[in-house]
N, C-alpha and C positions, 0 to 999 in steps of 0.2 A: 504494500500500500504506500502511493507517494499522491503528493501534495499540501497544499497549505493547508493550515490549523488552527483552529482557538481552542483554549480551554475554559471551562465553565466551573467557577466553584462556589460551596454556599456552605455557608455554617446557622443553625435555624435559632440560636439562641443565645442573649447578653450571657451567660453563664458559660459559654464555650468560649474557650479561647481564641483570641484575632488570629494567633499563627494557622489555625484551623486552615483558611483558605492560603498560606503559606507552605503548606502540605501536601495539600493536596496538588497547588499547582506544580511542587515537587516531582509528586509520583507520574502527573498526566506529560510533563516533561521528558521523565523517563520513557512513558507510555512512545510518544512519539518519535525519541531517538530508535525507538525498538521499532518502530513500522517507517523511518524513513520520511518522518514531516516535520515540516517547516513549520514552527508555530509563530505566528502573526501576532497575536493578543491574548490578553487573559481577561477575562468579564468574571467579577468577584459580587457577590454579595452578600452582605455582614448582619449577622444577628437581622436575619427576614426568613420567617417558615416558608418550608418546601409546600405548603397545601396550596399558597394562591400564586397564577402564573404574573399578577402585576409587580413583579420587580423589577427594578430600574434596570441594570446590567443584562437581566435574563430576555426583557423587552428590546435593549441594541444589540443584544444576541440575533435574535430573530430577523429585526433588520438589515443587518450585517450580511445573514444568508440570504435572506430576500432579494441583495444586493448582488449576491455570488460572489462575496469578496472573501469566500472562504470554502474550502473541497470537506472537511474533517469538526466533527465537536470532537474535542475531548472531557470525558470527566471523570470522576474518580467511581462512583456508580450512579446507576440511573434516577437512584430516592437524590441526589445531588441536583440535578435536574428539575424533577418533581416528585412531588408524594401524590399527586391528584390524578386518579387513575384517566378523566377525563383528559387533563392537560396533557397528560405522556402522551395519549394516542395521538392530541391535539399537534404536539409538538412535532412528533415523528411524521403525521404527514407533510405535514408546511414542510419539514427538509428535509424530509425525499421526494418531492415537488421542486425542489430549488436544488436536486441533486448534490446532497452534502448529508454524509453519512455520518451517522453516533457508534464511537470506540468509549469506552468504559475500560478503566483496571479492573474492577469488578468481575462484569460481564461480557469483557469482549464487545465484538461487534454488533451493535443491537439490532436482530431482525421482530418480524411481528409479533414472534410467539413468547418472546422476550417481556416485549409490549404490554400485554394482555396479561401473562401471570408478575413478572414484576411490578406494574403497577396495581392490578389485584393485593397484592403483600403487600404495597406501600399504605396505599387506602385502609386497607384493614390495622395497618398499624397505629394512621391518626385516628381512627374511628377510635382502637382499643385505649390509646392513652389517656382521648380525649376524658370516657367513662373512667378510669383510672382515677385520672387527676379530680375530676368531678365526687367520684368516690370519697376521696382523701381529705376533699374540702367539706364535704356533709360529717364527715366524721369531728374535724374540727370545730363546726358549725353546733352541733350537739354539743360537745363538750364547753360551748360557750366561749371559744376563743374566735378572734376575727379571721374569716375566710377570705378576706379579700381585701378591699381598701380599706383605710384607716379614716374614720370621717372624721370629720373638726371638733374638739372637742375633748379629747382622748392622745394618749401620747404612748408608744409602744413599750414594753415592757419584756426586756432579756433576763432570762435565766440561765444558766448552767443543770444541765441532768445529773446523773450520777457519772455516766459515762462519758466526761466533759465536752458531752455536745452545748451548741446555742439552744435552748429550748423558745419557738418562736411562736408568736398568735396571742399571747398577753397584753393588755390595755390596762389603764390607768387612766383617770381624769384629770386631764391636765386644768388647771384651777382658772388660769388667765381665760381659755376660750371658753370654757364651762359659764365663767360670768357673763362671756360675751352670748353666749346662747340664752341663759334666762335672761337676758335685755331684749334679747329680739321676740323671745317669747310673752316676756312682760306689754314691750311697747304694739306687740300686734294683737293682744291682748284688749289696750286701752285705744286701739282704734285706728294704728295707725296702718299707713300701707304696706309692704315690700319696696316699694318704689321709697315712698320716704324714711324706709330703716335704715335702706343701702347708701342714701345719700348721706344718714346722717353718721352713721358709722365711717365711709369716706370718708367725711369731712373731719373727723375726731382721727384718719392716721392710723385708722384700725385694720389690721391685716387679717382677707378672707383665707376660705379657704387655699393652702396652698400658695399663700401669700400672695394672692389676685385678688383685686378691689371686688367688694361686693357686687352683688345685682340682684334687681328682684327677684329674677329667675332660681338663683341660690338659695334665695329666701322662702319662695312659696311651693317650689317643685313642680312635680308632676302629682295629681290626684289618684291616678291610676297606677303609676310606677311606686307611688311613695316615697319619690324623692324629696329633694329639699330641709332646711333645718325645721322647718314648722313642723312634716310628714316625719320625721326621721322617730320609728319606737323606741331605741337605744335608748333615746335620752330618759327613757320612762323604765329602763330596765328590761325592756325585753327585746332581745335581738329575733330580728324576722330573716332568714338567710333563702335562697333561689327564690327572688320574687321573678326574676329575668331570665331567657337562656339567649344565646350569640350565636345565631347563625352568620354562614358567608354568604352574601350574594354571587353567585356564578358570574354576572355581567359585569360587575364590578370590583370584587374582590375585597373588599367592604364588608364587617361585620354591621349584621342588623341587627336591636335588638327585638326579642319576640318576650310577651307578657306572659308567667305561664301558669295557670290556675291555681285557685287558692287552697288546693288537696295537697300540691307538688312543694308548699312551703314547708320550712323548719322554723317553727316556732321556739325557744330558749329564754329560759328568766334567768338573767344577770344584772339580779339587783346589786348589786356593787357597783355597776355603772349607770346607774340613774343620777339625771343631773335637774328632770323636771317634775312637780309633783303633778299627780293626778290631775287636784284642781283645776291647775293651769293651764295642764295640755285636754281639757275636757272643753273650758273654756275659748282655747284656740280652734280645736279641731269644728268644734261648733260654727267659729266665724268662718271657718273655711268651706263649711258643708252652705252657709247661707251665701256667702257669695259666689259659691261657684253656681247653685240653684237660679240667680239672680241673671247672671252673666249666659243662661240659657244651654251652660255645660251639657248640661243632661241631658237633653231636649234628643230623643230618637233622631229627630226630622234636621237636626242640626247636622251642616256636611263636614265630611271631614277635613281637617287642614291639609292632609294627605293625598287626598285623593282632587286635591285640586291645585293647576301650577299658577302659580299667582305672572299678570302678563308683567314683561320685561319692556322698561321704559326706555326711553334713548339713552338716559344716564345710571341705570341701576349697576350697582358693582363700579362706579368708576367715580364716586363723589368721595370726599375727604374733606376734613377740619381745620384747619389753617392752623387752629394752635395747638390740639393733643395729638393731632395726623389719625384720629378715628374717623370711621365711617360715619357719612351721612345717610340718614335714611327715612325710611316713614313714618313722620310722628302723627297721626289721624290720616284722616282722606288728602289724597293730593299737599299735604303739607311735612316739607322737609327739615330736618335739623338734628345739630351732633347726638347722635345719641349717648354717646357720654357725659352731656352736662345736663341731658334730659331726662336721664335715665338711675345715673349712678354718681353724679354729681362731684366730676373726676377733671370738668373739663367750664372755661368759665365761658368760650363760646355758647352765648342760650339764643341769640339769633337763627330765625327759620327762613325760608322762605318758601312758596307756592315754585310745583314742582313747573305747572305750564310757563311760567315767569321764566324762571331758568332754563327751561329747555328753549325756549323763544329768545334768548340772551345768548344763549350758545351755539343754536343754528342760524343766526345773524353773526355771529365771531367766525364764524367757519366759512361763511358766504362772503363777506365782505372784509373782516379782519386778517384770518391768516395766511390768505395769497394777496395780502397786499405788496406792488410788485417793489418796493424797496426794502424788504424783507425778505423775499423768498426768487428773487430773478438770478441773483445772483447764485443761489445754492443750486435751483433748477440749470445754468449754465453747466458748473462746474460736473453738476453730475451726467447730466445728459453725456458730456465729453468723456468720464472717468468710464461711465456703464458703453457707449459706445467702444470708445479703444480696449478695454477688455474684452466683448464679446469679440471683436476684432482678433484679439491675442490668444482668445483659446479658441476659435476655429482653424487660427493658424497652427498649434498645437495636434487637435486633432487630427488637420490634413497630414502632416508632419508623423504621425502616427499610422497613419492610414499607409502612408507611402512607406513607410520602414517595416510593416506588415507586409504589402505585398511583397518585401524584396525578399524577407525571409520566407516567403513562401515560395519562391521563385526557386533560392537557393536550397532549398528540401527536394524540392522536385529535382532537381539538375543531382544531386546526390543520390537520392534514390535510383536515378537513373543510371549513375554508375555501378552503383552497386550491384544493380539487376545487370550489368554489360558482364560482371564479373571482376570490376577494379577491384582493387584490395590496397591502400595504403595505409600506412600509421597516420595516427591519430584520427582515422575517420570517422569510426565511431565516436568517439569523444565530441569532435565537429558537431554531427548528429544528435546528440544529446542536449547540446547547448544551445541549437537552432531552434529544436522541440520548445524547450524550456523558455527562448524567447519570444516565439510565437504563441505560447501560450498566458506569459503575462501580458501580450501586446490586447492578444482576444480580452483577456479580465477588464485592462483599460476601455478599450473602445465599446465593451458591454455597458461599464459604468460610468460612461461620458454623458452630460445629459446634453439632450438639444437644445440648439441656440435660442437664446433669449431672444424676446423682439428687442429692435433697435427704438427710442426714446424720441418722441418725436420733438422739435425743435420748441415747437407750440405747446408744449405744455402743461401752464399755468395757466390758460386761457381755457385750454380742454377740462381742466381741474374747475375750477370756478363755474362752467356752463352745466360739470355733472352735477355738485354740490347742490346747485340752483334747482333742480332737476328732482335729485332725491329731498331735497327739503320739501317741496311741493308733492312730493308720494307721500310721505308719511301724513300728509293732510286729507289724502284722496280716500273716501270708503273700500274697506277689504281689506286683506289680509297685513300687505304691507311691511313683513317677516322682511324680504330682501333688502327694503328701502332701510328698514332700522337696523340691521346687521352692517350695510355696505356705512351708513353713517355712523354709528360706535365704533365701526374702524376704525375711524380717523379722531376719537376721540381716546387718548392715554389716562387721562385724568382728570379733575375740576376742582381745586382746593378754592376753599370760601374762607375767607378770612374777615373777621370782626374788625371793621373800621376803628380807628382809634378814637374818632367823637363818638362811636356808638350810635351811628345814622346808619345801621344797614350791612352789606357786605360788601366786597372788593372780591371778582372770581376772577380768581386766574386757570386761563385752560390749556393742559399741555396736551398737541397734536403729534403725530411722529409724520415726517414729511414722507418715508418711505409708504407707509398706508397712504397719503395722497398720491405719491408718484403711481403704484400701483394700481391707486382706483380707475385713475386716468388716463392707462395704458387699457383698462377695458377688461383684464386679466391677470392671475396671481401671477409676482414676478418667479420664472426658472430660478431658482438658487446654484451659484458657481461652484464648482468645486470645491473643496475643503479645502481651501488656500488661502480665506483671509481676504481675497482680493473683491469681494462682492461691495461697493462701495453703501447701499442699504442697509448692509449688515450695520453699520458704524452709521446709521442715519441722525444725523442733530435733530433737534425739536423747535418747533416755534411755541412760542408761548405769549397768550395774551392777558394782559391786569390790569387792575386799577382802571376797573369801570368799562376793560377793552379800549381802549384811549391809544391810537395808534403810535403816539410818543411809546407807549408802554409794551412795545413787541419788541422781543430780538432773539437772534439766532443762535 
């Protein structure tokens, strides 16, 4: 077996040592001195389970062969790859489709029958551990030690066994949060919100959970999950253990979690760790039962938040805070503002504004501001010239390629030819061997050469400003409208709002990438250059407009 190689390695857990894929790359090393390949790269990845196929490394794996820019995987065995019986199969065929074959130390070279029972044994192993580890945690669970996270409140607690192990899962109440929990249960108690606990706690320097500034969300939880510090039993002495289980999403690779009946709980009384009395939490749990009743929770007929995707505005995901650098977002209908200083009271921006306001602010900056042509003529010059003379420079390249291929195939032929006559000289086979080997990196290149970019038309800034005009008036037209607002958030990076300093208002400044206009403009996504660096987009500057969009206030 000869040709080029990569190796694949994975270690699935913080507890395994880094050398781990050190080692392995070792052995797959060896592997390939022993068959005669060239290894090209190593794609490593560190403390990420073999069950889900989204890892970063094992993902430019993929494309990598996609590419053909590799004959060989190697790995140390096939659970290295993957444990998910779906993904092996998945895997194997993508690259025997891209003709590049899997060597294993393990198991050799893997064909299908490989496939089917070594992934079978992989599957079955996380299946068994999962139950395992599940096992081990209900045991714990019962005995009333913590199975899982540590919530606020409680501080861990090391022993020594007999047999000078850690003995691990003991709690103790830690006195400082402990106060802080009966405050939050006290003040929501006497009426007050989540909203104004979290603010006021902020404001007093008080560290949440995990030393994250509060939120109401912390505070009032989930009703149904039992989250939150108001929901949490512990405090009352009895620990509730599987109220949840974690599945993976196939499509995503994303645990979900799933709620799971009230039979399937571990109930445990560990009055030692009671930090709230009765009273209080009967008292709380009550305000909790009337306003969610109020707020129409309950309501059969009510839809789920789930099951519905809330629509996507020209600026969602793209607003920011001028002074915490948090998100902006929806505070009621159509009205925007930080949610930091609205929320958790983190942040002294409390300026809003209406979202149509803004969006009408923004697609006038886009239209009229940021090709304005003493701004942006000069950049479209420069580039129009840099993206012409390089597409120039790698056609010239490939031709260059093209012709250094046919010659080598020229000279194969004219050898062979000898050779069938009956010549016989030193070193011809060696000749031969080298010709091969050239003709066959020239094929990889000109496989993975991509086609030429269109050439930039001189006009521009002028084609930019007529589309702009164009899409601004779509997203006004009835229907659907999906294209017009996609091709327009292109060309929008971000919108930081910044509090005036008289306190009259906001000042938006809006960052553009010129490369998303140049592209828009061309009509088509730009071809991306070769892995050279020399793509002048890649390195695209930004225009930026502030302080009111005031055409003083733009620069490159």
């Amino acid at each position: 077996m000869t040709g080029r190689a990569v190796i694949y390695a994975r270690f699935s857990s913080d507890k395994q040592r880094v050398e781990s894929i050190e080692d392995q790359e070792r052995i797959c090393r060896d592997l390939a001195v022993r068959n005669g390949l060239t290894v090209l790269r190593v794609f490593g990845d560190a403390a990420i389970s073999g069950a889900s196929a989204f890892r970063p490394e094992y993902q430019a794996m993929l494309q990598a062969a996609q590419r053909h820019e590799f004959d060989v995987l190697l790995a140390e065995a096939l659970d290295r790859l993957s444990r998910d019986q779906q993904d092996v199969a998945g895997l194997y065929k993508a690259l025997t489709f891209a003709g590049v074959k899997i060597l294993t130390h393990a198991e050799g070279e893997i064909n299908e029958l490989q496939v089917g029972l070594k992934g079978t044994m992989n599957a079955l192993f996380i299946k068994d551990l999962g139950l395992k580890t599940h096992r081990g945690q209900r045991g714990r669970a019962e005995a009333g030690k913590c199975a899982g996270g540590l919530c606020f409140g409680y501080s861990p607690v090391h022993t020594m066994t007999p047999n000078g192990d850690v003995a691990r899962g003991d709690r103790c109440i830690d006195p400082a949060e402990a106060a802080v929990v009966r405050r939050i249960f006290q003040m929501f108690a006497n009426g007050r919100s989540p909203i104004a606990i979290a603010k006021a706690l902020n404001a007093e320097g008080i560290p949440g959970p995990q030393g994250h500034v509060w939120r109401d969300t912390t505070i009032r939880g989930h009703a149904l999950r039992g989250t939150g510090i108001l929901r949490n039993e512990l405090y009352t002495g009895r620990q509730v253990w599987n109220r949840m289980k974690f599945v993976k999403d196939p499509s995503t690779g994303k645990r979900v979690s799933r709620i799971n009946p009230p039979d399937a709980r571990v109930l445990t009384d560990v009055p030692a760790l009671r930090i709230v009395e009765d009273a209080l939490w009967a008292q709380v749990q009550a305000r909790l039962v009337v306003i969610r009743e109020a707020s129409g929770a309950n309501s059969p007929d009510r839809p789920k938040f789930w099951e519905r995707r809330r629509s996507q505005h020209l600026l969602t995901g793209k607003m920011y805070c001028g002074t915490c650098g948090g998100a902006y977002s929806a505070i009621g209908r159509d009205f925007l503002a930080c949610r930091a200083a609205r929320r958790q009271g983190t942040c002294s921006n409390r300026t809003g504004i209406r979202r149509p306001v803004l969006e009408s602010l923004i697609l006038d900056a886009l239209r009229t501001r940021l090709m304005a042509p003493d701004c942006v003529a000069k950049f479209v010059e420069d580039t129009t010239a840099e993206w012409n003379r390089s597409q120039a420079e790698a056609a010239t390249t490939t031709s260059a390629r093209q012709r250094e291929y046919e010659a080598v195939q020229r000279k194969l032929s004219a050898l062979i030819d000898a050779i069938a006559d009956g010549i016989r000289a030193p070193g011809l086979q060696q000749k031969l061997d080298e010709l091969e080997a050239r003709k066959r990196a020239l094929e990889a290149d000109l496989r993975t050469t991509p086609a030429p970019a269109p050439r930039i038309h001189p006009n521009l800034s002028e084609v930019y400003r007529f589309k702009v005009s164009n899409l601004a008036q779509a997203l006004q037209e009835p229907g659907d409208g999906t294209a017009a607002l996609e091709a327009v958030r292109s060309l929008i990076e971000r919108v930081v709002l910044h509090e005036r300093a008289d306190n009259k208002g906001l000042e938006i400044e809006l960052v553009g990438a010129i490369a998303a206009m140049v592209s828009l403009s061309l009509g088509k996504a730009l071809t991306p250059m070769p892995a050279n660096d020399r793509d002048p987009f890649a390195r695209s500057v930004k225009v930026v407009a502030g302080a009111g969009f005031e055409p003083a206030a733009f620069r490159l």
